[in-house]
C-alpha positions as CSV (number, residue, x, y, z in Angstrom):
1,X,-87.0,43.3,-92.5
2,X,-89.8,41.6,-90.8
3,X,-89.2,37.6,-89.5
4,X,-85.8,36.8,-88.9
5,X,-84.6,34.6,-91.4
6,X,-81.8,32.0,-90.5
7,X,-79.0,32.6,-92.6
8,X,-78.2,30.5,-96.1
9,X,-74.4,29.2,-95.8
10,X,-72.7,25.8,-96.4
11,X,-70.3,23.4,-94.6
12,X,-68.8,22.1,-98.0
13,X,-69.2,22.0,-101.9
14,X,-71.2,19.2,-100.9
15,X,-74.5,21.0,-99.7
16,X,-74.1,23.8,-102.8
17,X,-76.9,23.4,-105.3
18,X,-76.0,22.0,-108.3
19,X,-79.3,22.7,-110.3
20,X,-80.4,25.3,-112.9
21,X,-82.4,27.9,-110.3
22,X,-85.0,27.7,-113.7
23,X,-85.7,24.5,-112.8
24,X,-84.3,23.4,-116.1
25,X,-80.8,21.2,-115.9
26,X,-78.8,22.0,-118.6
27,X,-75.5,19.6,-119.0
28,X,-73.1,22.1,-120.0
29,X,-70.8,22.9,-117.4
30,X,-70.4,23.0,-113.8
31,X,-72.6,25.5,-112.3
32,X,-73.1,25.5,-108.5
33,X,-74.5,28.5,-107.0
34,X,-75.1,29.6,-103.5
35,X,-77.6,32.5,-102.1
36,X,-75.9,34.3,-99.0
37,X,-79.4,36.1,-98.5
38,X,-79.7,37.6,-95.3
39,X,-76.3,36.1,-94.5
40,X,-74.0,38.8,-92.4
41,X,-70.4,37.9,-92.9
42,X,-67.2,36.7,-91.5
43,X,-65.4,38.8,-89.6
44,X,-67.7,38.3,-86.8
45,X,-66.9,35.0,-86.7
46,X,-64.5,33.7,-83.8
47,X,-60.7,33.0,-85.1
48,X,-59.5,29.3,-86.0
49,X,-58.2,27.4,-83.1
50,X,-54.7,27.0,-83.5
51,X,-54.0,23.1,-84.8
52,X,-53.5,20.5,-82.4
53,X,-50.6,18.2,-81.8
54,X,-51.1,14.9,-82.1
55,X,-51.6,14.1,-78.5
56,X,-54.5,16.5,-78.8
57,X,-52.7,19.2,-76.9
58,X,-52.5,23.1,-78.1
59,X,-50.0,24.4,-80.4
60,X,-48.8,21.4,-82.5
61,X,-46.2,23.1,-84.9
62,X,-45.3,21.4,-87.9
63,X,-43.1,18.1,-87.6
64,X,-39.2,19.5,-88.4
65,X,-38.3,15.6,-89.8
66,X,-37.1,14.5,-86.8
67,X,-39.8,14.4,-85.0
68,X,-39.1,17.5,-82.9
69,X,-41.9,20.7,-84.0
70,X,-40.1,23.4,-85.5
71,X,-38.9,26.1,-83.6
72,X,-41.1,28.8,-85.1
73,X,-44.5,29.3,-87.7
74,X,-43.4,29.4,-91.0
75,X,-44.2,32.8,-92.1
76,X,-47.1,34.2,-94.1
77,X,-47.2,32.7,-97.9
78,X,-49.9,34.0,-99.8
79,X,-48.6,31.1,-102.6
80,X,-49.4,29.0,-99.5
81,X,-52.8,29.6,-98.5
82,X,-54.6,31.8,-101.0
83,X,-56.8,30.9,-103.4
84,X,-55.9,31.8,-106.9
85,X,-59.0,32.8,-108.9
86,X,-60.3,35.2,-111.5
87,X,-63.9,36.9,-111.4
88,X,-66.1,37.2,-114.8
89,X,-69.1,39.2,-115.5
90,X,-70.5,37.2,-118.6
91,X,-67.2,37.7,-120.0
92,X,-65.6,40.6,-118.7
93,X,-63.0,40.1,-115.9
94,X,-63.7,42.2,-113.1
95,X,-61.3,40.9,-110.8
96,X,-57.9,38.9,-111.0
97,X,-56.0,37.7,-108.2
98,X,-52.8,36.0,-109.7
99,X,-50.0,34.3,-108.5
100,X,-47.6,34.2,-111.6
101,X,-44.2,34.2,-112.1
102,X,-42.9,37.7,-111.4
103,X,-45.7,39.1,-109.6
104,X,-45.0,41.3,-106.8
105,X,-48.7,42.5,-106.3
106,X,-49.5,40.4,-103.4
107,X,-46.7,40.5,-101.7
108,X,-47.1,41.4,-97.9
109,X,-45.6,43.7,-95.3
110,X,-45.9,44.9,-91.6
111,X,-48.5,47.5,-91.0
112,X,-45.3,49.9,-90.1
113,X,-43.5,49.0,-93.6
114,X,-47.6,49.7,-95.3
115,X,-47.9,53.1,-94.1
116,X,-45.1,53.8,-96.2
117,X,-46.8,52.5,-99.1
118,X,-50.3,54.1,-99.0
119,X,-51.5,56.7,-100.6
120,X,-55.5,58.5,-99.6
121,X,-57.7,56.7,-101.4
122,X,-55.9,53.3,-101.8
123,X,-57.5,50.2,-100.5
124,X,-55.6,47.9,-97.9
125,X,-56.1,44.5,-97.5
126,X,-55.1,43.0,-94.1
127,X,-54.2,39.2,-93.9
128,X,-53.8,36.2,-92.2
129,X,-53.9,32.1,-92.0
130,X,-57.8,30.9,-91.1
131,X,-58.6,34.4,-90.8
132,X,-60.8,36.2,-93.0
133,X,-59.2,39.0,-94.7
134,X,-60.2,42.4,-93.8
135,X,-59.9,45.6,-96.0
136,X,-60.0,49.1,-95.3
137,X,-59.7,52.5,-97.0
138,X,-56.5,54.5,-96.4
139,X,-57.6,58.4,-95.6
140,X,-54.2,60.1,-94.8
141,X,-52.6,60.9,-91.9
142,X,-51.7,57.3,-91.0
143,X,-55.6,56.4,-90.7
144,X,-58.3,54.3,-92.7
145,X,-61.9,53.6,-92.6
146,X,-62.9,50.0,-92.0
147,X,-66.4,48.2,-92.1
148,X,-65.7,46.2,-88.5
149,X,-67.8,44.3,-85.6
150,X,-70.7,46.1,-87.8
151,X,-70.0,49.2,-87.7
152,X,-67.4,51.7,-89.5
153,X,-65.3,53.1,-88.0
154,X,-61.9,55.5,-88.4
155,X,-58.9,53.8,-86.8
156,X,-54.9,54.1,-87.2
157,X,-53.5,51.5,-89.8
158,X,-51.3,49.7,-87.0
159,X,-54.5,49.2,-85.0
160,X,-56.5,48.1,-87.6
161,X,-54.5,45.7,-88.8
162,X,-54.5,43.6,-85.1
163,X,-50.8,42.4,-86.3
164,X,-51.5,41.2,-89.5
165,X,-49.4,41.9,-92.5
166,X,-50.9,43.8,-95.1
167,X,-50.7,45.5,-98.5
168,X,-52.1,47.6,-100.9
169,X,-55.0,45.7,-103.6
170,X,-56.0,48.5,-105.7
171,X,-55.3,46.3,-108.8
172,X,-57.6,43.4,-107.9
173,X,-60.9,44.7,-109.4
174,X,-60.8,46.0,-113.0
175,X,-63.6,48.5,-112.5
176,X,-62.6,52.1,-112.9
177,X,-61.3,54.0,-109.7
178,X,-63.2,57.0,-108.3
179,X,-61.3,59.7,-107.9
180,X,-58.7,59.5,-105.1
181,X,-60.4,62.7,-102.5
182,X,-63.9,60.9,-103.7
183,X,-63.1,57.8,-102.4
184,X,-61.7,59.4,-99.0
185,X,-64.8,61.0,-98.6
186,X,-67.4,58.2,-99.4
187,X,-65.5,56.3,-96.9
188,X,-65.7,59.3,-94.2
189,X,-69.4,59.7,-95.3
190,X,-70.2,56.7,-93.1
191,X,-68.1,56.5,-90.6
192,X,-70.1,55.6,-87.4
193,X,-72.8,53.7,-89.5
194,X,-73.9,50.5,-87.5
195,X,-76.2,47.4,-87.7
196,X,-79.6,48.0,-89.8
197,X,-77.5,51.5,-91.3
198,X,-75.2,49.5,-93.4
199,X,-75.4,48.9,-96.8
200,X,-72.9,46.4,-96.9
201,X,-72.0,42.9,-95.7
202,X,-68.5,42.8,-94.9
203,X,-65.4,44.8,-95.1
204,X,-64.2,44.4,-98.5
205,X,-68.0,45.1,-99.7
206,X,-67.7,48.5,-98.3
207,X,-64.1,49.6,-98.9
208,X,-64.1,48.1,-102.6
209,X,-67.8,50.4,-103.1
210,X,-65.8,53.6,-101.8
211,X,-63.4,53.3,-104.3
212,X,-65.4,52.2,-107.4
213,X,-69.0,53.8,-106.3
214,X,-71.0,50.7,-108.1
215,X,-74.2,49.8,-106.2
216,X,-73.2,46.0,-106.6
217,X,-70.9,46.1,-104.2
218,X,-74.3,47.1,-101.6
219,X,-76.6,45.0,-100.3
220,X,-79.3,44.0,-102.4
221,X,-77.6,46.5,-105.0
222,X,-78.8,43.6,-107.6
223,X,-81.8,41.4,-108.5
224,X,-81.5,37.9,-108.1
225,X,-83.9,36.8,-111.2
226,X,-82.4,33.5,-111.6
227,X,-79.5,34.4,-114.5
228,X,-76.3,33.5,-112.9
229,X,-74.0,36.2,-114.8
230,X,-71.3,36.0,-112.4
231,X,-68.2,33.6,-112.7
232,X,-65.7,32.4,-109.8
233,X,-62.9,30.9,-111.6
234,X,-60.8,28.7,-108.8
235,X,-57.7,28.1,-110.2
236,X,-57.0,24.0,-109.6
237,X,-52.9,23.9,-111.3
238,X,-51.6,25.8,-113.9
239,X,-53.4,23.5,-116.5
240,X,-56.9,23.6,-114.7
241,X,-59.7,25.4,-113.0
242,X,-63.3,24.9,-111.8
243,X,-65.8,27.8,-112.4
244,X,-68.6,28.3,-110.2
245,X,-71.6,30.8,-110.9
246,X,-73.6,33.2,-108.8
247,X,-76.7,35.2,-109.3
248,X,-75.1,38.6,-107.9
249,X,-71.4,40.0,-107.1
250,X,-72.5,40.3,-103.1
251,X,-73.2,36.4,-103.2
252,X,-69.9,35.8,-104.8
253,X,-67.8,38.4,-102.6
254,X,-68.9,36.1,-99.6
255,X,-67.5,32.7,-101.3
256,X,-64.8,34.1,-102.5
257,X,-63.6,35.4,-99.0
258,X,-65.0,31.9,-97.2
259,X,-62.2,30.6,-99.7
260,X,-59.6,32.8,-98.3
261,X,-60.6,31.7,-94.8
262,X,-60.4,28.3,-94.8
263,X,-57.2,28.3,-97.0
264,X,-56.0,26.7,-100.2
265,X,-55.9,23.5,-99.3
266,X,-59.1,23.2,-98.2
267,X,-60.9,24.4,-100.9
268,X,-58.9,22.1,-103.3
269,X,-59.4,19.3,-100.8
270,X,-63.5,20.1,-100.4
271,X,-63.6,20.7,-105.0
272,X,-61.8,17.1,-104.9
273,X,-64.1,15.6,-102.7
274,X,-67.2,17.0,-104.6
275,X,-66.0,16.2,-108.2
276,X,-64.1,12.8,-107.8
277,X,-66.3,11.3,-104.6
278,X,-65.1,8.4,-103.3
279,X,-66.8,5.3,-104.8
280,X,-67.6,2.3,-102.2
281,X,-65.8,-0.8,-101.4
282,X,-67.0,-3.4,-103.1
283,X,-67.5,-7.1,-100.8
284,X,-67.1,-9.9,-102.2
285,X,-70.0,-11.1,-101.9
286,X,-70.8,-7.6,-103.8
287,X,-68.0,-9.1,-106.5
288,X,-69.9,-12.1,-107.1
289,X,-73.5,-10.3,-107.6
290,X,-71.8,-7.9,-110.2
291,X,-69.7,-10.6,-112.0
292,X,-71.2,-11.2,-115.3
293,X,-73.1,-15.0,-116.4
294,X,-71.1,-17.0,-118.8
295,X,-71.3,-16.1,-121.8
296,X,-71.7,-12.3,-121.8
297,X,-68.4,-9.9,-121.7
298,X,-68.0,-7.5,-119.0
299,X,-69.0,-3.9,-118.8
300,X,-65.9,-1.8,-120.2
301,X,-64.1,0.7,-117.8
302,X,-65.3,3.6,-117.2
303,X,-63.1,6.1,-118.9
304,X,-61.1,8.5,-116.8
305,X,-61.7,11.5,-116.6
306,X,-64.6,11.2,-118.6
307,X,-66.8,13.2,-115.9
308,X,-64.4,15.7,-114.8
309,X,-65.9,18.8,-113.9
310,X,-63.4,21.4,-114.6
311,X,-62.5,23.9,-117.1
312,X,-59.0,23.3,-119.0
């Protein structure tokens, strides 16, 4: 592709452009976009350290309440540390992850308990805390085909998954399913693609493309013209959300699973942040400057809430 070009990412909601790419700032709505151009994902990335104690020392568990760490992790919650969200298309929802009352469809099990659960052409979703998740395409015979470490490759399920539990996310995206054998044999197509062969930036890229054959899921499949069609809806409480917009699906797949990496509670943590930002402390010699002269009333309080930038 010519000149390397360091790759577009961001530390926080922070550094995220707020601005009409027109140039042309409309006030109606949050809208903060992000480019991942030439920006390979994720899963090359090194895992999270595992948290500290408070002496700085490795493996600080959480606090049992009596000051003692618990005896064990607490075990994988997707409630916990998932990022509930919906995904628009000007207004069609192409994807829906969900976590209400009664749904099982996320629910997670060991890679021996998922063999019993997949079918050839389903896609599998591997996960795990501060790890990105990872999906794969299940072939038969106790086997998938999984975009990894840049290349793709044909592995058993059990290896694949590297311990993590897992489960089967062929509900997430609303498109319309390929045929089962057709997806078994996109994915089989390309097994032993590598590097500049790929097409795609990250596992659930390719594995969602070999079920549902649309050319958005590819790299570069669209045309960033500045029209941000796309919608990430983060869901904030059952009574909120905050949307953010994207020029292509590719640039929102790569947030969306950034979400999942760093967890629920950071994303909520980094939105409040960004929307409510802390405002200085005021001195008092500051006080005395901003007191009004005799005579005139003070400025009325700002309203709250009166610049919230979320969706109800």
């Amino acid at each position: 592709m010519g000149n390397q070009v360091e790759k577009l990412t961001h530390l926080s909601y922070k550094e995220v452009p707020t601005a009409d790419p027109t140039g042309v700032d409309r006030d109606d709505g949050p809208r903060i976009g992000v480019s991942y151009i030439f920006s390979n994902d994720d899963e090359d990335v090194e895992p999270q350290p595992p948290p500290q104690g408070p002496d700085g020392g490795g493996g600080g568990l959480p606090d049992g309440g009596d000051g003692l760490p618990l005896t064990s992790p607490q075990p994988y919650d997707p409630r916990l540390h998932e990022v509930e969200c919906s995904v628009f298309y000007r207004d069609e929802c192409i994807y829906q992850k969900s976590f209400a009352p009664g749904s099982a469809a996320l629910s997670t099990y060991t890679p021996e308990n998922l063999l019993n659960k997949c079918r050839p052409g389903d896609l599998v979703e591997f996960v795990s805390q501060a790890q990105y998740p990872h999906w794969a395409v299940y072939v038969g015979n106790f086997q998938v085909v999984h975009l990894h470490r840049l290349e793709v490759s044909n592995s058993f399920l059990t290896d694949a998954s590297q311990g993590r539990r897992g489960r089967v996310v062929n509900e997430l995206y609303r498109y319309k399913p390929l045929s089962p054998s057709a997806v078994v044999r996109n994915a089989l197509a390309h097994v032993g693609a590598k590097e500049r062969e790929l097409s795609w930036r990250n596992s659930e890229s390719f594995a969602a493309w070999c079920r549902y054959g649309k050319r958005e899921f590819k790299i570069g499949g669209e045309l960033r013209i500045g029209k941000q069609p796309y919608r990430l809806q983060i869901q904030l409480s059952a009574q909120r959300s905050h949307t953010l917009e994207f020029q292509s699906l590719e640039d929102l797949i790569m947030e969306k699973r950034r979400n999942d990496q760093i967890g629920r509670a950071a994303v909520l943590q980094e939105l409040a942040t960004h929307l409510h930002p802390a405002e200085p402390d005021v001195s008092d010699s500051d006080a005395a400057r901003t007191t009004p002269p005799p005579g005139r009333p003070p400025a009325p309080a700002r309203e709250e809430g009166a610049r919230e930038a979320v969706v109800r």
